[in-house]
MMTF fields as JSON, N, C-alpha, C and O atoms, coordinates in Angstrom:
{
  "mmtfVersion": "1.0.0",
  "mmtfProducer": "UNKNOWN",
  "numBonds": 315,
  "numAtoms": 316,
  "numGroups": 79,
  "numChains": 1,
  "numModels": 1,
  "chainsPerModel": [1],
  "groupsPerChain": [79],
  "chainIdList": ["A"],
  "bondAtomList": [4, 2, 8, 6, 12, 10, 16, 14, 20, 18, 24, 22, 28, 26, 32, 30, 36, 34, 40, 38, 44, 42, 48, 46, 52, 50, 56, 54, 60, 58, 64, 62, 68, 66, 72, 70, 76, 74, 80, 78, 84, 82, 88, 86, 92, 90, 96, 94, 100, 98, 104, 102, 108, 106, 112, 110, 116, 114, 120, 118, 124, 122, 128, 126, 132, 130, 136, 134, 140, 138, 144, 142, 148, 146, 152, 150, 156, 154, 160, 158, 164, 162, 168, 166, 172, 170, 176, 174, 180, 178, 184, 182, 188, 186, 192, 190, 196, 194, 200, 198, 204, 202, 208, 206, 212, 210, 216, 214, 220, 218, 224, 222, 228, 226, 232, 230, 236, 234, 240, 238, 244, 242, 248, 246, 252, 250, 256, 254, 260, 258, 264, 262, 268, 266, 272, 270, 276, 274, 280, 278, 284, 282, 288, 286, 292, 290, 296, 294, 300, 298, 304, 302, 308, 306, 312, 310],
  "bondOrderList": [1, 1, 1, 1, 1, 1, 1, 1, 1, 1, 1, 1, 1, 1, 1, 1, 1, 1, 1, 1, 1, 1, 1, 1, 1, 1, 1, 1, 1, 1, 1, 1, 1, 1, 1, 1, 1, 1, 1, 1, 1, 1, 1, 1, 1, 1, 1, 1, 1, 1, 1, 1, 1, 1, 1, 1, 1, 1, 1, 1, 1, 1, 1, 1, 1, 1, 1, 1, 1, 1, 1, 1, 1, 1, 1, 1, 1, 1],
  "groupList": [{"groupName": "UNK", "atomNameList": ["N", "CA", "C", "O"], "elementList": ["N", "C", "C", "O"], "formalChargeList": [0, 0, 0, 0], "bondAtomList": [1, 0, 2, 1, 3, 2], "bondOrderList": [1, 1, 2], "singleLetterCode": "X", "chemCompType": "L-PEPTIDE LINKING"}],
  "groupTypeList": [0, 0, 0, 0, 0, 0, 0, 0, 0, 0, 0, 0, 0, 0, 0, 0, 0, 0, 0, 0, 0, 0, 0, 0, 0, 0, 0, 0, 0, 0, 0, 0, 0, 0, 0, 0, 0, 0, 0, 0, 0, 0, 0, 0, 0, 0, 0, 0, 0, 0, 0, 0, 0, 0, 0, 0, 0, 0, 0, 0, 0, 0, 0, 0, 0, 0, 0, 0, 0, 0, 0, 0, 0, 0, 0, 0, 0, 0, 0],
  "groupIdList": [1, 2, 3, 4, 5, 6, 7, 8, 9, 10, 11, 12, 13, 14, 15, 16, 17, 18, 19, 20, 21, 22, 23, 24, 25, 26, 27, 28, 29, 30, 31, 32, 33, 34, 35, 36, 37, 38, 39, 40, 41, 42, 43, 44, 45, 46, 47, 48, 49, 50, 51, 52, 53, 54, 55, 56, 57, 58, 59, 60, 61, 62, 63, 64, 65, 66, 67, 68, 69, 70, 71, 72, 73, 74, 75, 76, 77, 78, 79],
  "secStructList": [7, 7, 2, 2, 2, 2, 6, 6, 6, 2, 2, 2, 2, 2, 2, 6, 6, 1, 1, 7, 1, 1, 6, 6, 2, 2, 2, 2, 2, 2, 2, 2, 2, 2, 2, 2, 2, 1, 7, 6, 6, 2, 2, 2, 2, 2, 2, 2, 2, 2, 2, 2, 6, 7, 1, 6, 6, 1, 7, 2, 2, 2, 2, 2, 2, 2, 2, 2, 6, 2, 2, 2, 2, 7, 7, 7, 7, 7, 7],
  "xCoordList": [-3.67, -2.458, -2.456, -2.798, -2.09, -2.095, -0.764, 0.377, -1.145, 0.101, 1.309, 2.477, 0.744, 2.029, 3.327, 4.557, 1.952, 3.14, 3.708, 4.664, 2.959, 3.851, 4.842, 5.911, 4.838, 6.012, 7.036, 7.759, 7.079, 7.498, 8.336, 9.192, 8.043, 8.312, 9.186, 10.233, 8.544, 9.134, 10.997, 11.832, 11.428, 11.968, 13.002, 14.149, 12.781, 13.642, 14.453, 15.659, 13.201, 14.035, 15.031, 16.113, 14.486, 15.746, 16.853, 17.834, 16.954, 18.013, 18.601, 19.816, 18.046, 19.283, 19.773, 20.774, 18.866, 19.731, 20.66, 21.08, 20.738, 20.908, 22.685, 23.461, 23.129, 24.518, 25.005, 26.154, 24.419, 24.903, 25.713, 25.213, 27.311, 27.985, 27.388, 27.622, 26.818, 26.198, 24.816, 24.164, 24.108, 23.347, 22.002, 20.809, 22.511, 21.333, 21.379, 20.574, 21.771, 22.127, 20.805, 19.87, 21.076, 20.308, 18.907, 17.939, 18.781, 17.009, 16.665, 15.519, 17.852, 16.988, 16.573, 15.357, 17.599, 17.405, 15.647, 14.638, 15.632, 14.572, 13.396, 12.909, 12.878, 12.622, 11.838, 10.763, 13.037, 12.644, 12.031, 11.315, 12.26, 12.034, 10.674, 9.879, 10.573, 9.033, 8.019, 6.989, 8.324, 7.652, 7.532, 6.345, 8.653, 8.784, 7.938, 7.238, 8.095, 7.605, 6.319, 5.794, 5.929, 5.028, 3.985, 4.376, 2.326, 1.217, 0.694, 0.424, 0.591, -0.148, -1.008, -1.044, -1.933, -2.538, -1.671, -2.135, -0.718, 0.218, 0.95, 1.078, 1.296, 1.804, 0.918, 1.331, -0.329, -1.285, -1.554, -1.646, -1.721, -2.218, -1.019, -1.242, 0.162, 1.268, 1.503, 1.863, 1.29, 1.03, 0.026, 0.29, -1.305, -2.707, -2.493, -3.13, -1.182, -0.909, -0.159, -0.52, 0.638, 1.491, 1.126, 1.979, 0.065, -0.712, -1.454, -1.539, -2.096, -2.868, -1.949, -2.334, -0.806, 0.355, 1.516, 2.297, 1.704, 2.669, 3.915, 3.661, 5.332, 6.123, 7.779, 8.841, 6.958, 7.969, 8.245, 9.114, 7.462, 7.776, 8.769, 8.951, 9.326, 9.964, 11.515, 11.811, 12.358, 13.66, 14.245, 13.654, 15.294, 15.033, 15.557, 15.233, 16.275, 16.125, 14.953, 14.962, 13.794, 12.775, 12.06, 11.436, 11.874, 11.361, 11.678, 10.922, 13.12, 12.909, 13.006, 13.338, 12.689, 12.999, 11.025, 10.757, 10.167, 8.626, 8.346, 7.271, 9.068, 8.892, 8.972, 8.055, 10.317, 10.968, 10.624, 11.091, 9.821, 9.669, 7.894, 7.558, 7.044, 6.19, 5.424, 4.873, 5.392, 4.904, 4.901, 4.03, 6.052, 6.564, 5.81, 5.408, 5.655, 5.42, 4.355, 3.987, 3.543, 1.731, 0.999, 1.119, 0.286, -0.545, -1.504, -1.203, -2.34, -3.784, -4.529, -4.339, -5.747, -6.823, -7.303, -7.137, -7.842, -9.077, -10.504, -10.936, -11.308, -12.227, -13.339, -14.477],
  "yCoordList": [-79.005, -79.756, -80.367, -79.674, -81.61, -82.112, -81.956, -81.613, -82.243, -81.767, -82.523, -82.142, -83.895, -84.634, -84.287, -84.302, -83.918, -83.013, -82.014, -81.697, -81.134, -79.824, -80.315, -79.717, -81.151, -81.332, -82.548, -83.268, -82.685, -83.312, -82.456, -82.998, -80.915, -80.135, -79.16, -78.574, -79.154, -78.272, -79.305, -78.408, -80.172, -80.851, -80.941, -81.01, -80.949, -80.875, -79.535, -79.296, -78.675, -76.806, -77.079, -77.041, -77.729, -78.285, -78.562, -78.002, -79.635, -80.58, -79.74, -79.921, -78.616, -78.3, -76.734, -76.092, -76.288, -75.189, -76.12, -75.643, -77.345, -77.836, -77.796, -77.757, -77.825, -77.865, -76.66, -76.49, -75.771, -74.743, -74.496, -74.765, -73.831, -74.329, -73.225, -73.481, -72.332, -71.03, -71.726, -71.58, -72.374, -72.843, -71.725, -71.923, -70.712, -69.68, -69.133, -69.797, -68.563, -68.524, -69.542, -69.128, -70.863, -71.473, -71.46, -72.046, -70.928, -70.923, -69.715, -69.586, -68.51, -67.187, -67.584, -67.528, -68.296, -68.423, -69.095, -68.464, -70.229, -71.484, -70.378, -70.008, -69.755, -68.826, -67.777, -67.616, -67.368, -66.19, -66.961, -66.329, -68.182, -68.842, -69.215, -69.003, -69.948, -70.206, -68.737, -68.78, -67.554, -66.175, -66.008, -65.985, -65.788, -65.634, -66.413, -65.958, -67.641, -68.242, -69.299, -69.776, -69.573, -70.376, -69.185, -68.018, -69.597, -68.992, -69.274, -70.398, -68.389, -68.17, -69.008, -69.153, -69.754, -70.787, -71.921, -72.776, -72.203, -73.37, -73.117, -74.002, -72.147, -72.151, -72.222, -72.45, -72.017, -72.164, -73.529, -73.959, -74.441, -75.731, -76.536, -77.579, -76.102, -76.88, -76.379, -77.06, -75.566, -75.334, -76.144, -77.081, -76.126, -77.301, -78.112, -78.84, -78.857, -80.417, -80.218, -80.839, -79.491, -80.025, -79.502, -79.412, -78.891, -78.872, -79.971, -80.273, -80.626, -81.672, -83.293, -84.021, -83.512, -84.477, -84.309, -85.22, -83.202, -83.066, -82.695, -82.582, -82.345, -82.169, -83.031, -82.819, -84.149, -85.362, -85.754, -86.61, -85.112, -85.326, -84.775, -85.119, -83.86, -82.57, -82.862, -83.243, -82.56, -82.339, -81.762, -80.763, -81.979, -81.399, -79.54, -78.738, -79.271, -78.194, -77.4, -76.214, -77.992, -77.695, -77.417, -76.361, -78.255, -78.375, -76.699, -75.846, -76.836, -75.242, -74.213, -73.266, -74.044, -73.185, -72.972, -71.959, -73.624, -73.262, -73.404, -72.97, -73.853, -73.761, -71.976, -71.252, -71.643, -70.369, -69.06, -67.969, -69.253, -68.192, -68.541, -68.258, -69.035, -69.906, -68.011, -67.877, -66.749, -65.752, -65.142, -64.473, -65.493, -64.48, -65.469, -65.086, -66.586, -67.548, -67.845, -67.994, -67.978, -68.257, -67.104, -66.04, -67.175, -66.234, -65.659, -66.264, -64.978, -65.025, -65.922, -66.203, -66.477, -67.195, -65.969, -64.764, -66.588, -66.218, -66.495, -67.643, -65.401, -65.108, -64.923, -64.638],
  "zCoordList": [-17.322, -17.164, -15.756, -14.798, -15.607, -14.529, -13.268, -13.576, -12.009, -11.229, -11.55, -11.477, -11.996, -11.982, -13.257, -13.288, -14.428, -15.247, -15.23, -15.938, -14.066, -13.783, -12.857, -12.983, -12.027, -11.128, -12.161, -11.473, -13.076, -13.836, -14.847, -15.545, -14.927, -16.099, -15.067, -15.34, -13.95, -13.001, -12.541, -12.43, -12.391, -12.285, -13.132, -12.691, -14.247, -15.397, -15.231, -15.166, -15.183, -14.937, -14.579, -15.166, -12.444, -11.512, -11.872, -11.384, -12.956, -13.199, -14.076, -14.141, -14.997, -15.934, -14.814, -15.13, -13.48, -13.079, -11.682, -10.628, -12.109, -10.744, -10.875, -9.92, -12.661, -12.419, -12.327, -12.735, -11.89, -11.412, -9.995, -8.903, -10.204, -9.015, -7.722, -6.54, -8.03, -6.971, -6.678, -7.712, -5.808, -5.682, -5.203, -5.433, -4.596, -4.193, -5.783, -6.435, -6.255, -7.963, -8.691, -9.376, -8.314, -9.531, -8.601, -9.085, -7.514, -6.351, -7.089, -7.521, -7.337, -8.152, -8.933, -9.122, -9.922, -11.899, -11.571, -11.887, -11.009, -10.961, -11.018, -12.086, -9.41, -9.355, -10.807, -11.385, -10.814, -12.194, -13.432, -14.209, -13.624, -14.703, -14.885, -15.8, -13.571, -13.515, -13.504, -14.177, -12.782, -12.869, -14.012, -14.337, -15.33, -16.533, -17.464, -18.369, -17.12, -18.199, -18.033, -19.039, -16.911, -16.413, -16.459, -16.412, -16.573, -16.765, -15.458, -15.036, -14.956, -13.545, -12.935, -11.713, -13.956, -13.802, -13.746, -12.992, -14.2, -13.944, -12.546, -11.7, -12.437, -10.817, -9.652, -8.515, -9.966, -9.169, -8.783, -7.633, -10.346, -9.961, -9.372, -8.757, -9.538, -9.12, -7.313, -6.353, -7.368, -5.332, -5.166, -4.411, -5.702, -5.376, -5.381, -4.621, -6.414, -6.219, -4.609, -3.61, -4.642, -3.246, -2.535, -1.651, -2.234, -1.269, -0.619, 0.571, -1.933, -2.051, -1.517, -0.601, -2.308, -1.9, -1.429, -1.154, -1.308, -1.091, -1.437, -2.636, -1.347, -2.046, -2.558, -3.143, -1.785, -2.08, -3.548, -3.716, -4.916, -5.615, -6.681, -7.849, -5.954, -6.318, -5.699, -4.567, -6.792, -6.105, -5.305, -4.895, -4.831, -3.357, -3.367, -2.491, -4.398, -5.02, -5.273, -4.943, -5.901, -6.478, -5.353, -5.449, -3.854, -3.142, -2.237, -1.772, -2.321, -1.725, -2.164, -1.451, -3.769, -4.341, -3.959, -3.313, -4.243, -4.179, -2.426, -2.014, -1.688, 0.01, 0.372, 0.759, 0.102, 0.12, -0.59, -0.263, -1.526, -2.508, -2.961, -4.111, -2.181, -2.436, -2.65, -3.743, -1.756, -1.759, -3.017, -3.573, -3.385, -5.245, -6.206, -7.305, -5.815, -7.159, -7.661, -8.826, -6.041, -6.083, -6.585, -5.979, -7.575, -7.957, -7.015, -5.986, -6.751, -5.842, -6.693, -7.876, -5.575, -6.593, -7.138, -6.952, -7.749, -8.89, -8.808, -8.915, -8.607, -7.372, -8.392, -8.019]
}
């Protein structure tokens, strides 16, 4: 899967925890969601993209929900 569709899929998450009025609230939910349900390999390649470009493509939600929690989210490589 490519980065642009993970930051594309990742985004959407954003937008539906974004109407959330507790905003540290929707950084956990985001958070837990992606741990839960994203495959380790997808969180991996989606740090490699913004590693790679950056994280301007990401909402600005999104942006610090993987800035802030980047330790819980990133898998280790795979060696």
């Amino acid at each position: 899967m490519t980065g642009e569709k993970l930051v594309g899929m990742a985004n959407q998450i954003g937008g539906f925890f974004a109407a959330m009025p507790d905003r540290d609230q929707a950084i956990e939910d985001i958070a837990s969601h992606l741990r839960r349900m994203w495959e380790p390999r997808m969180r991996r390649a989606l740090y490699a993209h913004i590693d790679q470009v950056g994280a301007g493509e990401l909402s600005a939600l999104l942006q610090e929900v993987v800035t802030t929690r980047r330790t819980e989210l990133e898998p280790p490589a795979i060696k």
